[in-house]
C-alpha positions in Angstrom: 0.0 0.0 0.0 1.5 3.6 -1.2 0.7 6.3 1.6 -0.2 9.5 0.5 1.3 11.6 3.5 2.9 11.0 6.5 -0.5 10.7 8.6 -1.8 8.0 6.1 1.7 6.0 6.4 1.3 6.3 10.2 -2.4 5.4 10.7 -1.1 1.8 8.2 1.7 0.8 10.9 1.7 -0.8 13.8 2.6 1.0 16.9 5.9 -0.4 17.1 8.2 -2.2 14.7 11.4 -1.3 12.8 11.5 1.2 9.4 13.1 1.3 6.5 14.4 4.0 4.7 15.1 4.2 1.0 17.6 5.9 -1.3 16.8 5.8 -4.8 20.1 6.6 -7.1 20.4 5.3 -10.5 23.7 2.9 -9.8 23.0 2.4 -6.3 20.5 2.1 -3.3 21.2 3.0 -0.5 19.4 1.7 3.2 18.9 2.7 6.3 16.5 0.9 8.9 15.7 2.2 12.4 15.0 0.5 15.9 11.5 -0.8 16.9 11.1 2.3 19.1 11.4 4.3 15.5 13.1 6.6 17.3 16.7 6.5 15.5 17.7 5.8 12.0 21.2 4.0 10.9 23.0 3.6 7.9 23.2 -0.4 6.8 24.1 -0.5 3.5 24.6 0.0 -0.3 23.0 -1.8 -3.0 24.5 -1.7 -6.1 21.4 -1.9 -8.8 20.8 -4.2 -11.6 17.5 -4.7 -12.4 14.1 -4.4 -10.9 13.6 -8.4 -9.8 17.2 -8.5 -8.0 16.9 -5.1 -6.5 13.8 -5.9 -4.7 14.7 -9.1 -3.4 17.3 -7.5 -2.3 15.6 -5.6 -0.1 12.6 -7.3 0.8 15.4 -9.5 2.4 16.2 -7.2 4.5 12.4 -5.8 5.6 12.3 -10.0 6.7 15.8 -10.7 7.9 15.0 -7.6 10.5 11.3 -7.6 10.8 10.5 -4.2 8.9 7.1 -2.7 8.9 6.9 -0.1 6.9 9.1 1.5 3.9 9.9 5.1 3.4 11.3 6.2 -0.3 13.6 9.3 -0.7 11.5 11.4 -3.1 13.7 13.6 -5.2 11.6 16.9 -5.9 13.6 19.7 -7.3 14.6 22.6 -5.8 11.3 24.8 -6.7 9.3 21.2 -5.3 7.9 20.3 -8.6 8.3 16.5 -9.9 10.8 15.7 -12.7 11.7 12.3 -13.8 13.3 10.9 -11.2 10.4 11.5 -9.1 8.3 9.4 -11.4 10.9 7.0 -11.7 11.4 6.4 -8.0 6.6 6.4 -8.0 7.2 3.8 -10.8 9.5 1.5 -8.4 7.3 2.0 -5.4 4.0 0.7 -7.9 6.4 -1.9 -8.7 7.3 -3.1 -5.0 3.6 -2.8 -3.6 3.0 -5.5 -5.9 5.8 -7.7 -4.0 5.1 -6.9 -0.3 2.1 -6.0 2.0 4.4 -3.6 3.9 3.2 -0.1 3.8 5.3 2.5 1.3 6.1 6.0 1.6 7.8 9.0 0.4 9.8 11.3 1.9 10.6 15.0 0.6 14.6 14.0 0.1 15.8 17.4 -1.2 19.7 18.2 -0.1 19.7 14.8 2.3 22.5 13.7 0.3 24.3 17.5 1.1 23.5 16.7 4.8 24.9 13.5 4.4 28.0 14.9 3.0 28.6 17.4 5.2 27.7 14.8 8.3 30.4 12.7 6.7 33.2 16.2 6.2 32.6 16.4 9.9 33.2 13.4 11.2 36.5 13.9 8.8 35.7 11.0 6.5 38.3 10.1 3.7 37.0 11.3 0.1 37.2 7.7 -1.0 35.6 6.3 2.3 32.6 9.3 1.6 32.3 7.7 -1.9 31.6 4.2 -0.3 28.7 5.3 2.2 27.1 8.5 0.8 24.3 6.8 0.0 23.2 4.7 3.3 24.1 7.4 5.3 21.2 9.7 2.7 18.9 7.0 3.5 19.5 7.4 6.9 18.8 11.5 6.9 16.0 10.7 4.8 14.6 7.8 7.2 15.2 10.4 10.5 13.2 12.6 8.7 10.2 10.6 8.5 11.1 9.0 11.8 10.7 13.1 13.3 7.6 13.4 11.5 5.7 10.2 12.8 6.9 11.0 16.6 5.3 14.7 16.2 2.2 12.9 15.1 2.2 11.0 18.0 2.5 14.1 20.3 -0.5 15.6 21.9 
């Protein structure tokens, strides 16, 4: 099931159970999951892509191997918030994997994660090559904290 906003994608998950956050590039994937709590997001891994069929079983390895319950995309608006093609690219892949798994899907605003993970990764004085190697898990992870944020403010009274 594809969630329309944040309020939609919380009202579909249990109370508690672990995330998964997405990163959409054209080579890779990256992925971040949280804890059960949902209240912190971590960097796992890098996918490299190949095509559809591998990529999601790929992942919907992970969402069993640690007991996901819900997936949130990076949605990459452009700057002005309008929808260009990778936007409908990454809508395409979530219609794709709601067709493989019963877990609830969706999208996060991802504009500059992959700057924030950057300059995380400058801070913490991260080789250039080393930076190369986890830019895009650690994305995943800003854009999974995001949505993480989001679904605790919901639950605030």
């Amino acid at each position: 099931m594809i969630c329309d906003s944040a309020e939609d994608f919380a009202a579909a998950l249990p109370d508690h159970g672990a995330l998964v956050g997405l990163d959409l590039g054209t080579r890779t994937i990256g992925v971040a999951v949280s804890d059960g709590l949902r209240a912190v997001a971590t960097p796992l891994q890098t996918i490299a892509r190949k095509k559809f069929g591998v990529d999601a079983a790929a992942l919907l390895a992970i969402c069993e191997h640690r007991a996901i319950t819900g997936i949130v995309l990076g949605l990459p608006r452009n700057m002005d918030g309008s929808e260009g093609p990778r936007c409908q690219s990454t809508r395409g892949f979530a219609r794709n994997l709601e067709r493989l798994t019963p877990l609830p899907i969706a999208f996060w605003d991802e504009r500059l994660s992959t700057v924030a993970a950057e300059r995380a990764l400058l801070e913490a004085d991260t080789s250039r090559r080393r930076r190369g190697e986890v830019i895009d898990h650690v994305a995943a992870g800003v854009i999974l904290q995001g949505m993480l944020d989001r679904l605790r403010h919901l639950r605030l009274p």
